[in-house]
N, CA, C and O atoms as CSV, one atom per row, in Angstrom:
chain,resi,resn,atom,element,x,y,z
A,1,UNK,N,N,0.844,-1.184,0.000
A,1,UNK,CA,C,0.000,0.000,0.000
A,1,UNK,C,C,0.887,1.244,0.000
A,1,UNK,O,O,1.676,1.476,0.916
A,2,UNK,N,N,0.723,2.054,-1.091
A,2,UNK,CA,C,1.640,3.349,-0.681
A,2,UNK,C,C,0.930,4.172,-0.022
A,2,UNK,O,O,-0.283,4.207,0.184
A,3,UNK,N,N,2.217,5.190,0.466
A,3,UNK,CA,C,1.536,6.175,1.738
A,3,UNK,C,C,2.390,7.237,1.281
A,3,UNK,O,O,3.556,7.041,0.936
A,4,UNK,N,N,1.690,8.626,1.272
A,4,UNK,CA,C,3.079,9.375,1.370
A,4,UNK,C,C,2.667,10.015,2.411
A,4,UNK,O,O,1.436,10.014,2.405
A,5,UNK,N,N,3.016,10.465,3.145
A,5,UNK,CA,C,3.166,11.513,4.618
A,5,UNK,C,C,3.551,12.911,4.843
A,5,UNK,O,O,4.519,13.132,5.571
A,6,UNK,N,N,2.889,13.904,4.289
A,6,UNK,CA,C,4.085,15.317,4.835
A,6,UNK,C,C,3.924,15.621,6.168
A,6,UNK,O,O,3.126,15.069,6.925
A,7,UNK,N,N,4.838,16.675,6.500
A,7,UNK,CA,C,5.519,17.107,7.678
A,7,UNK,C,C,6.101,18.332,6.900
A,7,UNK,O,O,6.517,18.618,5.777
A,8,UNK,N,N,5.866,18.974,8.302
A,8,UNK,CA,C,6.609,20.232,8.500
A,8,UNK,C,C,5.835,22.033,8.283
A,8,UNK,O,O,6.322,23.159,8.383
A,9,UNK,N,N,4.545,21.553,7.978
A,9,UNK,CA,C,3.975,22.954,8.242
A,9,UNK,C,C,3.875,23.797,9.458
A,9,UNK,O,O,4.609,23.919,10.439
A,10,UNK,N,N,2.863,24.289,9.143
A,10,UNK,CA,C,2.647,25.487,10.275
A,10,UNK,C,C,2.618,26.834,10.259
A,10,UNK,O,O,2.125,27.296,9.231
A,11,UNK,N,N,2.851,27.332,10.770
A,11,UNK,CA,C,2.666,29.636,10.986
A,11,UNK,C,C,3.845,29.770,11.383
A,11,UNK,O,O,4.655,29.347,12.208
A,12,UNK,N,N,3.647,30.809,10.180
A,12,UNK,CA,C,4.959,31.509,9.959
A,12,UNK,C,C,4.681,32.970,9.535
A,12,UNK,O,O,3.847,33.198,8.659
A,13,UNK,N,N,5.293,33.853,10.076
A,13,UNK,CA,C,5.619,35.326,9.581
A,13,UNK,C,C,6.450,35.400,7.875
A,13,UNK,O,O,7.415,34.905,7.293
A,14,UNK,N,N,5.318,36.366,7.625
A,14,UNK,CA,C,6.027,36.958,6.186
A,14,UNK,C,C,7.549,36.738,5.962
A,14,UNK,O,O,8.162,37.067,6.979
A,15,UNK,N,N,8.017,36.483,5.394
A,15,UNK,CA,C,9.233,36.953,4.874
A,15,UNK,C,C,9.912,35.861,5.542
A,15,UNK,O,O,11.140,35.941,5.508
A,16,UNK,N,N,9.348,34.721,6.226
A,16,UNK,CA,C,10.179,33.798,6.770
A,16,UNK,C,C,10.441,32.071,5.801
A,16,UNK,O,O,10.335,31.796,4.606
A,17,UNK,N,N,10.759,31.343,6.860
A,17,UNK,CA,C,10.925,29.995,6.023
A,17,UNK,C,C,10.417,28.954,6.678
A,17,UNK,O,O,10.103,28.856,7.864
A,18,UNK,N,N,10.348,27.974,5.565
A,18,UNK,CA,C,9.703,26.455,6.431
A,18,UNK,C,C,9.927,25.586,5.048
A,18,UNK,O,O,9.804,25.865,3.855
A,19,UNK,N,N,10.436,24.029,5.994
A,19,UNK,CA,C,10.852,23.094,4.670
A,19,UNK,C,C,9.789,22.084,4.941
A,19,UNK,O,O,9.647,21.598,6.063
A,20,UNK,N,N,9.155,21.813,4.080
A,20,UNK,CA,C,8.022,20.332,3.911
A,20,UNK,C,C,8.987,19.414,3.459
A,20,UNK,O,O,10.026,19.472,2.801
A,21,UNK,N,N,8.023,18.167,4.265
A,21,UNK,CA,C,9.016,16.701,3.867
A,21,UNK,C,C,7.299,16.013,3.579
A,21,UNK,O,O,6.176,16.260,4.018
A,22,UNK,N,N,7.960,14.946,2.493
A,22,UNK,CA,C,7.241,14.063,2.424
A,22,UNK,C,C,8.115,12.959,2.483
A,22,UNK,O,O,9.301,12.983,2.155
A,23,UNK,N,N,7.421,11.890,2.958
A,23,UNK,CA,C,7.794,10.034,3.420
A,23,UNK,C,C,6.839,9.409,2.255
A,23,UNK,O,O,5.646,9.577,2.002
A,24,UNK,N,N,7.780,8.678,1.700
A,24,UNK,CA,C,7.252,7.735,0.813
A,24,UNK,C,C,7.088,6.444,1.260
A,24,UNK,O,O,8.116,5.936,1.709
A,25,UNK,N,N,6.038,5.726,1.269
A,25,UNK,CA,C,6.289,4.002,1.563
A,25,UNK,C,C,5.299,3.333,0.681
A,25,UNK,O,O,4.169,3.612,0.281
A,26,UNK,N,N,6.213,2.252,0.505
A,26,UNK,CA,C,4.949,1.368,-0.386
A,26,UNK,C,C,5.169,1.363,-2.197
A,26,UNK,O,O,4.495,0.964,-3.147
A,27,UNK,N,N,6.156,1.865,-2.070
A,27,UNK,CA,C,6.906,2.282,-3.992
A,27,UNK,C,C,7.963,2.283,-4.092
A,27,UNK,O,O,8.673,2.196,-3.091
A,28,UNK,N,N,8.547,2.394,-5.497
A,28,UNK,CA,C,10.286,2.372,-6.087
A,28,UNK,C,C,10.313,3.558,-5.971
A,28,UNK,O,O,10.360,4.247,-6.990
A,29,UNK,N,N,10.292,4.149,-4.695
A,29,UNK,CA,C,10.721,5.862,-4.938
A,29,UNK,C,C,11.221,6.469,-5.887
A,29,UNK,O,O,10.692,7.353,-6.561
A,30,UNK,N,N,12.630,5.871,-6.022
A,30,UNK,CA,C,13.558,6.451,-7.402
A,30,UNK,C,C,13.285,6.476,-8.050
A,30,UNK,O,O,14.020,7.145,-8.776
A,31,UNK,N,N,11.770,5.808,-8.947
A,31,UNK,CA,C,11.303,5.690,-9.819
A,31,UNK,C,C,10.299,6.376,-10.569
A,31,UNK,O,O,10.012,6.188,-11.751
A,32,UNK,N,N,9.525,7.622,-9.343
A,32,UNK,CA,C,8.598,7.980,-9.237
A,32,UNK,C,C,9.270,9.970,-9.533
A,32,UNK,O,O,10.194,10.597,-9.015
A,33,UNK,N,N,8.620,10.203,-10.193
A,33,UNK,CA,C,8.478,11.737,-10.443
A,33,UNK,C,C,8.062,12.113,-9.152
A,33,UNK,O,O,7.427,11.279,-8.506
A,34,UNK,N,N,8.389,13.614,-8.473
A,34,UNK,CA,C,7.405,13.869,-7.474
A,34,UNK,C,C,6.997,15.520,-7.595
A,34,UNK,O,O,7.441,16.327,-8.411
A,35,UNK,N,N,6.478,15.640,-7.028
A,35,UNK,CA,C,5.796,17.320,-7.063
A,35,UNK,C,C,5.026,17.223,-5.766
A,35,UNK,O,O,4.596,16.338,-5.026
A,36,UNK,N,N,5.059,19.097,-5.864
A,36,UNK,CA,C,4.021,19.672,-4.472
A,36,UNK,C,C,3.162,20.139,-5.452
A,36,UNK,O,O,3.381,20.343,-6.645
A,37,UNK,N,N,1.995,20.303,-4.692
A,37,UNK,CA,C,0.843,21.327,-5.370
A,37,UNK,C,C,0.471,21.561,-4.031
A,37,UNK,O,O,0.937,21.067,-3.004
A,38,UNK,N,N,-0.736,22.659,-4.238
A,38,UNK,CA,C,-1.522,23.213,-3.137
A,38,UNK,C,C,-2.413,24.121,-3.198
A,38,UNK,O,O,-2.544,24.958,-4.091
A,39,UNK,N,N,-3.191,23.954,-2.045
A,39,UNK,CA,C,-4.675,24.632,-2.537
A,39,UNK,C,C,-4.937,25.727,-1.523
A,39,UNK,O,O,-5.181,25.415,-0.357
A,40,UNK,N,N,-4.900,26.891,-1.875
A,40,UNK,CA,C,-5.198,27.959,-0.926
A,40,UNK,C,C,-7.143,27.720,-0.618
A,40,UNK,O,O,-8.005,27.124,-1.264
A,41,UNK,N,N,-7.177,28.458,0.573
A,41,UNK,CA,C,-9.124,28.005,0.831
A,41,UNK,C,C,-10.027,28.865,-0.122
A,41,UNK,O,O,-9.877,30.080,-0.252
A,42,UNK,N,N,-10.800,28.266,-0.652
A,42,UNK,CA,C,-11.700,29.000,-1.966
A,42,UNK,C,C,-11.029,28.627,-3.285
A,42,UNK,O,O,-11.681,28.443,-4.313
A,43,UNK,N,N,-9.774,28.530,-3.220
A,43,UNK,CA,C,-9.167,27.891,-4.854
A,43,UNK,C,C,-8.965,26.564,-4.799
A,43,UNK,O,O,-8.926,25.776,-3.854
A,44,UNK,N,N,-8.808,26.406,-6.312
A,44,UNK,CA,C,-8.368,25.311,-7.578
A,44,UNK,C,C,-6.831,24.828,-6.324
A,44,UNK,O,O,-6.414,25.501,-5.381
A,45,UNK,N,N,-6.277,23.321,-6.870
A,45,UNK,CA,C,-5.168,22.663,-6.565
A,45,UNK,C,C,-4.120,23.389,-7.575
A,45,UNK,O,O,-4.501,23.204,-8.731
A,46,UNK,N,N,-3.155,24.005,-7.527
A,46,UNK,CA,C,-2.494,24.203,-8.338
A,46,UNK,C,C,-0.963,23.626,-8.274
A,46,UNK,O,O,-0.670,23.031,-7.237
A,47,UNK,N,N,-0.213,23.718,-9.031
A,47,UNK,CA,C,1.371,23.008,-9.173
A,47,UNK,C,C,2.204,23.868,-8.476
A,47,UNK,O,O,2.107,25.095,-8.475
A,48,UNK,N,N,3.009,23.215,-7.895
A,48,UNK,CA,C,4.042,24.503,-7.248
A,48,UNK,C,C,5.737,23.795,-7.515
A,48,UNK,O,O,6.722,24.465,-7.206
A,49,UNK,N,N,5.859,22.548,-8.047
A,49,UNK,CA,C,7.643,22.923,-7.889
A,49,UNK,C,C,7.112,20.951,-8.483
A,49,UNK,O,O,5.990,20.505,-8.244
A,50,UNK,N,N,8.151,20.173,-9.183
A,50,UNK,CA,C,8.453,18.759,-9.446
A,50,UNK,C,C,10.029,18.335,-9.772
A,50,UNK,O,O,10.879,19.177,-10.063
A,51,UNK,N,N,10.250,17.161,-9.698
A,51,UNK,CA,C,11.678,16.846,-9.577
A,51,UNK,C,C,11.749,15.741,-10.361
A,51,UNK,O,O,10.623,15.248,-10.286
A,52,UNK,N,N,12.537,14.949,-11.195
A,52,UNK,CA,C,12.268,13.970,-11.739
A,52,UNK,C,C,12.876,12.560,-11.136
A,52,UNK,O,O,13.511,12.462,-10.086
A,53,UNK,N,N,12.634,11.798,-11.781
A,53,UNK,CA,C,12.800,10.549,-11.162
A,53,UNK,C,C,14.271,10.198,-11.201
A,53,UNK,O,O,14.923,9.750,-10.258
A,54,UNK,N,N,14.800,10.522,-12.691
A,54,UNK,CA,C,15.955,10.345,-13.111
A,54,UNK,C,C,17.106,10.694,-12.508
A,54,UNK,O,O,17.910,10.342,-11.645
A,55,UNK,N,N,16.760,11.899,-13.661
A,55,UNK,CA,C,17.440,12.861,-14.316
A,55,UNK,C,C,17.673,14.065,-13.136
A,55,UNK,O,O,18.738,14.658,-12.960
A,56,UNK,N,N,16.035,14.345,-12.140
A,56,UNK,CA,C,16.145,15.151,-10.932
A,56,UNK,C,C,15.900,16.294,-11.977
A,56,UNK,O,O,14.760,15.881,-11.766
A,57,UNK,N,N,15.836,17.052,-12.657
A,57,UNK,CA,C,15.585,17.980,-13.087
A,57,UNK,C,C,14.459,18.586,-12.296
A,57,UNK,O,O,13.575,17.830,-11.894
A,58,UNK,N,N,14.406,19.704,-12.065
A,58,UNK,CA,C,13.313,20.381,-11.804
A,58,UNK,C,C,12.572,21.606,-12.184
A,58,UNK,O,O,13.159,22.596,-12.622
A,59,UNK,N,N,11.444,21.557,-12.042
A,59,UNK,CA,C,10.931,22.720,-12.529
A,59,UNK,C,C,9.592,23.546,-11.277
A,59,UNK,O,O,8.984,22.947,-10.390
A,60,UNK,N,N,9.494,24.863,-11.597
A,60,UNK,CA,C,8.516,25.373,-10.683
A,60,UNK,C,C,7.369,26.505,-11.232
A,60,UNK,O,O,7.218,26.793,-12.419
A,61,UNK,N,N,6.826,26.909,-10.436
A,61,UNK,CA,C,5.640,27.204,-10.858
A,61,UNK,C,C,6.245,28.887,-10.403
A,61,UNK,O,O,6.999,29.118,-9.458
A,62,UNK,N,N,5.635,29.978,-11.426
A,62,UNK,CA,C,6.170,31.551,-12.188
A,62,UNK,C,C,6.301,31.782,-10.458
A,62,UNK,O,O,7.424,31.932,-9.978
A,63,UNK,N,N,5.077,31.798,-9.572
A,63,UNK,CA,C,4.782,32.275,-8.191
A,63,UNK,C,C,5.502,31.732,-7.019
A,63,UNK,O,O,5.034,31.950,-5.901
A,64,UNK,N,N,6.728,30.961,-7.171
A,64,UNK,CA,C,7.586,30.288,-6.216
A,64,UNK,C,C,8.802,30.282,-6.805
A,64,UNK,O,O,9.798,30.184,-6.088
A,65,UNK,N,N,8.904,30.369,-7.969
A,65,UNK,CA,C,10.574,30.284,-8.619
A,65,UNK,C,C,11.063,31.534,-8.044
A,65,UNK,O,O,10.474,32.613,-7.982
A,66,UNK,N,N,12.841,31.059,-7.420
A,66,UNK,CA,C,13.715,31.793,-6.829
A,66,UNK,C,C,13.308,31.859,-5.766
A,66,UNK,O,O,14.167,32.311,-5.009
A,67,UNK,N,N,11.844,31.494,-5.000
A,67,UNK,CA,C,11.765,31.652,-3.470
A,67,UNK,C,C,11.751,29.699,-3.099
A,67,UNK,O,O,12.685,29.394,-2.357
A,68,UNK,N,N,11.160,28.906,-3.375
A,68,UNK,CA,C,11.351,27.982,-3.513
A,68,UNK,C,C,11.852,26.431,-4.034
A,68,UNK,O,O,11.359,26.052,-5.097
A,69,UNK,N,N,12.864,25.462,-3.296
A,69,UNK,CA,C,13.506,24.544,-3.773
A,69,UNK,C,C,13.107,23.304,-3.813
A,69,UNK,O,O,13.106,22.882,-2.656
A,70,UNK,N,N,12.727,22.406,-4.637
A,70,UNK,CA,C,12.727,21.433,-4.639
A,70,UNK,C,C,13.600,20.412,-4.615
A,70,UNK,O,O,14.356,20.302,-5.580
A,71,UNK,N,N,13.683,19.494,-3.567
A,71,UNK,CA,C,14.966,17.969,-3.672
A,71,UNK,C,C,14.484,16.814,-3.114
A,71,UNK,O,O,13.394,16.821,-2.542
A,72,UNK,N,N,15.089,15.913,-3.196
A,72,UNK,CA,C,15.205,14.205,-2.981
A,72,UNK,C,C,15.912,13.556,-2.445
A,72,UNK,O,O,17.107,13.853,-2.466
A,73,UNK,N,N,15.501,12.505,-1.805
A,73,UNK,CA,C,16.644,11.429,-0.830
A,73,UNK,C,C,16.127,10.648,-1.222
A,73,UNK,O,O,15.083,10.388,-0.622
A,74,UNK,N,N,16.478,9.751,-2.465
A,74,UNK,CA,C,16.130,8.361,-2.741
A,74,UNK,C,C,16.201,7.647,-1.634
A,74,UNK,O,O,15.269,7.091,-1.053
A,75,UNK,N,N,17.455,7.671,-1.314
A,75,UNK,CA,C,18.034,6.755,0.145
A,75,UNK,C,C,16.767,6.723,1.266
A,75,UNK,O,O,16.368,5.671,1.767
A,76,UNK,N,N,16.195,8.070,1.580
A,76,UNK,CA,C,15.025,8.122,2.330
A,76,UNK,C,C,14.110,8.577,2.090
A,76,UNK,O,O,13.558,9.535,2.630
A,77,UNK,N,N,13.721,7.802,1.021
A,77,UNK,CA,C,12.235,7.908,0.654
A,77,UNK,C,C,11.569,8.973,0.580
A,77,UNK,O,O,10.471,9.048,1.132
A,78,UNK,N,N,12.194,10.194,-0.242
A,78,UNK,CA,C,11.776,11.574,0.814
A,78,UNK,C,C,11.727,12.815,0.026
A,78,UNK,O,O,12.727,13.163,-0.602
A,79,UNK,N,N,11.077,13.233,0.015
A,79,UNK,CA,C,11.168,14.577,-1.175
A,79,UNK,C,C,10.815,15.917,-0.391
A,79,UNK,O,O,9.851,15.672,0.335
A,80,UNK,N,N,11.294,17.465,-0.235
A,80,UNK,CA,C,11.701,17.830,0.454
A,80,UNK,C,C,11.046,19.301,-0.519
A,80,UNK,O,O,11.080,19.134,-1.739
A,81,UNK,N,N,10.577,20.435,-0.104
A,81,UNK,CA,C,10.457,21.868,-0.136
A,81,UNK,C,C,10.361,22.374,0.609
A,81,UNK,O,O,9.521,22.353,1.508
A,82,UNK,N,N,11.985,23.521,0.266
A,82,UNK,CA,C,12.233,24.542,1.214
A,82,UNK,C,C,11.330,26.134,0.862
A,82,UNK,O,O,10.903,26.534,-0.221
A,83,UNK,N,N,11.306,26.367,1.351
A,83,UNK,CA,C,10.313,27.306,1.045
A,83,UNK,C,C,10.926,29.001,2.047
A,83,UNK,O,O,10.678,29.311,3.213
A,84,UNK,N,N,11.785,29.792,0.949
A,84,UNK,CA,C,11.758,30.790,1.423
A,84,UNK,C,C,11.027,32.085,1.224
A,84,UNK,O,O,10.096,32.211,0.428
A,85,UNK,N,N,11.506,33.062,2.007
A,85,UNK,CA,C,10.294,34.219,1.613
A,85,UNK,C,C,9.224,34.280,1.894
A,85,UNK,O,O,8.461,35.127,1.432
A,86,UNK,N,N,8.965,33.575,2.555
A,86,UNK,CA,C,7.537,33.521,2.196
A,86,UNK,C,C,6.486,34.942,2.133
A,86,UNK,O,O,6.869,36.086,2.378
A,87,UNK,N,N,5.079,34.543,1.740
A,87,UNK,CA,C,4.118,35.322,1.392
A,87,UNK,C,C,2.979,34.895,1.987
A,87,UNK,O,O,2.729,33.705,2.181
A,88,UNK,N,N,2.154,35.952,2.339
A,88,UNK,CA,C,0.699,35.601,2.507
A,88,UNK,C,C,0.094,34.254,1.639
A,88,UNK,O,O,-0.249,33.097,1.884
A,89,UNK,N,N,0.179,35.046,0.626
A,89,UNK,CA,C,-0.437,34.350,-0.399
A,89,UNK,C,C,0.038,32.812,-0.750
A,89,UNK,O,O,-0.481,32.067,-1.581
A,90,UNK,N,N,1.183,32.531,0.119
A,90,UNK,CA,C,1.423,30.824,-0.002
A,90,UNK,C,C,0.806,30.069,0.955
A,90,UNK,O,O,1.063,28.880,1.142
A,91,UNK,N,N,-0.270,30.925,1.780
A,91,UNK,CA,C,-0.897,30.309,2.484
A,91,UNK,C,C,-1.802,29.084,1.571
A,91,UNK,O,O,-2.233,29.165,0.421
A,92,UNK,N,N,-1.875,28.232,2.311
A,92,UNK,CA,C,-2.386,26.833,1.643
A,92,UNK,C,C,-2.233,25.464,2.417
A,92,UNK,O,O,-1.492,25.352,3.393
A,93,UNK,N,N,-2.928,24.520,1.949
A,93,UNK,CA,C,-2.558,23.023,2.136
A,93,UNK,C,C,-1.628,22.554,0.632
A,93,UNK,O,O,-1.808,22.647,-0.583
A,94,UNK,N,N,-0.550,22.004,1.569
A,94,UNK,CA,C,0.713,21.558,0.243
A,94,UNK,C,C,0.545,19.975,0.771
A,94,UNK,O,O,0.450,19.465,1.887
A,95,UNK,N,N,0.560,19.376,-0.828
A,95,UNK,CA,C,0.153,18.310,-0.715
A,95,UNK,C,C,1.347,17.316,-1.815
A,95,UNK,O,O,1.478,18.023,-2.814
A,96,UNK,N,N,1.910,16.477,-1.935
A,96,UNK,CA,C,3.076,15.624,-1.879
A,96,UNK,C,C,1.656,14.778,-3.455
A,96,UNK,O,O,0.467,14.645,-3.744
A,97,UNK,N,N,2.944,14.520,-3.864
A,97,UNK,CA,C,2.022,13.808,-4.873
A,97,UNK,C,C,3.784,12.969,-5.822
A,97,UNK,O,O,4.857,13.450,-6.187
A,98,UNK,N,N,3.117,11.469,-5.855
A,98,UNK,CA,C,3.909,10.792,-6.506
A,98,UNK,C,C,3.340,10.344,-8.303
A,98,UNK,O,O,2.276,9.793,-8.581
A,99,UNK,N,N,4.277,10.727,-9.155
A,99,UNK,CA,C,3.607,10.190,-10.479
A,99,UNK,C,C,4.753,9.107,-10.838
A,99,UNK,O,O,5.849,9.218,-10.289
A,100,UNK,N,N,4.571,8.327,-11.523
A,100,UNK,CA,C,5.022,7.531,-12.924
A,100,UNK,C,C,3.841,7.272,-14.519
A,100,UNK,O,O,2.863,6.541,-14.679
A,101,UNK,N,N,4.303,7.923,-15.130
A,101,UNK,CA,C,3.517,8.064,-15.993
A,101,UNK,C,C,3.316,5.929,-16.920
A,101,UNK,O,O,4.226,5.202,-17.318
A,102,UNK,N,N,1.827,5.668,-16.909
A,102,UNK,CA,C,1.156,6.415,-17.809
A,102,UNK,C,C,0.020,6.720,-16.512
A,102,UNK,O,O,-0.787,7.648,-16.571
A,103,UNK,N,N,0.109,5.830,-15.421
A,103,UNK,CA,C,-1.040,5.515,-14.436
A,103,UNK,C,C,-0.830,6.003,-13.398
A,103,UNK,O,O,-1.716,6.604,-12.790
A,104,UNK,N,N,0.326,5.872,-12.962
A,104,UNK,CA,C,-0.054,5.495,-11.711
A,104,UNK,C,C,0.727,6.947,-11.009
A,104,UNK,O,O,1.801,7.509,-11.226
A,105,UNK,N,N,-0.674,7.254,-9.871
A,105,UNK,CA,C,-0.516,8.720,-9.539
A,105,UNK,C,C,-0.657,8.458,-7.684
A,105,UNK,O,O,-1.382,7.528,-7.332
A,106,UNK,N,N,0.014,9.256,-6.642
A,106,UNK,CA,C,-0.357,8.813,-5.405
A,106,UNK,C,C,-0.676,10.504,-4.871
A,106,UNK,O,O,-0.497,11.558,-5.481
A,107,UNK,N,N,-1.224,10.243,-3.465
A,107,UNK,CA,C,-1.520,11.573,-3.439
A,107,UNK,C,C,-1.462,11.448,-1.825
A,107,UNK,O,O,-2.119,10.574,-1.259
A,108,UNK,N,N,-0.417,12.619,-0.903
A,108,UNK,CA,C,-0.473,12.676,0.719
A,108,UNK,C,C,-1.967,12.914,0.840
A,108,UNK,O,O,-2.959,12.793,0.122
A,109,UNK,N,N,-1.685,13.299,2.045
A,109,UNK,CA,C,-3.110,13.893,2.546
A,109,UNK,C,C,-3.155,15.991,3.126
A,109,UNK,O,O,-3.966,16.789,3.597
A,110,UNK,N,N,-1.889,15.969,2.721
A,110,UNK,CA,C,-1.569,17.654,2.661
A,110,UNK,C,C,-0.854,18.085,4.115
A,110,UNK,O,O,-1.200,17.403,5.080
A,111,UNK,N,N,-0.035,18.995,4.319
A,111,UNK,CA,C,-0.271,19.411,5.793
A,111,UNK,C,C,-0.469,21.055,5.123
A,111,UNK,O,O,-0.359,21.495,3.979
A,112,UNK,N,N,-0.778,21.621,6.311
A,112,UNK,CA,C,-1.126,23.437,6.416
A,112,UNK,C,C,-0.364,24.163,6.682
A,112,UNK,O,O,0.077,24.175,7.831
A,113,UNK,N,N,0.067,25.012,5.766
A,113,UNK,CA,C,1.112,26.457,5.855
A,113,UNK,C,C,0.279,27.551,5.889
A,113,UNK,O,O,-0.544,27.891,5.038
A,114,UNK,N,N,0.609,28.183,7.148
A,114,UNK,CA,C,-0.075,29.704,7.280
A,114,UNK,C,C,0.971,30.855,7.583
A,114,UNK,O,O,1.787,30.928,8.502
A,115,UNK,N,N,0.754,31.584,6.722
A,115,UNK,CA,C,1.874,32.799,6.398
A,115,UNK,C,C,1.299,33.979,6.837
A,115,UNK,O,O,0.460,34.528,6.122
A,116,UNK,N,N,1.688,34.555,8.132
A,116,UNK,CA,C,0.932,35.576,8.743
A,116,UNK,C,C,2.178,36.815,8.078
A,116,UNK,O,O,3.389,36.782,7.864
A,117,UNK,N,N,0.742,38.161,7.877
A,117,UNK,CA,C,0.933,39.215,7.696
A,117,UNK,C,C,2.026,39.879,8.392
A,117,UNK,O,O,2.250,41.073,8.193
């Protein structure tokens, strides 16, 4: 059964930092693409940062590039956003999501970042 798990939210002041972890179990980690997305309250899920399975390449979304990093610990199962700067507006549930294309998609259960004024 896979699981993924994040960790590491919470309240935080503007202009500060906080790193999300996700725990993978139950998959070939290394094998698996991963990404954050997240849903502020009243909006759509949107993309915020992915890493590849391989290759590790990454890419991010216009509203987090240069404030936020995406990385990986094959070794521990573990995929990781640091998140600086922050903003109000990254207030949200960030949610861990494993792909291998063509099917098969997994999804945490989110934890909560609140970015006080």
């Amino acid at each position: 059964q896979v699981e993924l798990v994040e960790s590491g939210g919470g309240l935080v002041q503007a202009g500060g930092s906080l790193r999300l972890s996700c725990a993978a179990s139950g998959l070939t980690f290394s094998t698996y693409a991963m990404l954050w997305f997240r849903q502020a309250p009243g909006k759509e899920r949107e993309f915020v940062a992915t890493i590849g399975s391989s290759d590790r390449s990454t890419y991010y979304a216009d509203s987090v590039k240069g404030r936020f990093t995406i990385g990986r610990d094959n070794a521990k199962n573990t995929v990781y956003l640091q998140m600086n700067s922050l903003k109000s507006e990254d207030t949200a549930v960030y949610y861990c999501n494993a792909q291998k294309p063509p099917r098969l998609d997994y999804w945490g259960k989110g934890t909560l970042v609140t970015v006080s004024a």
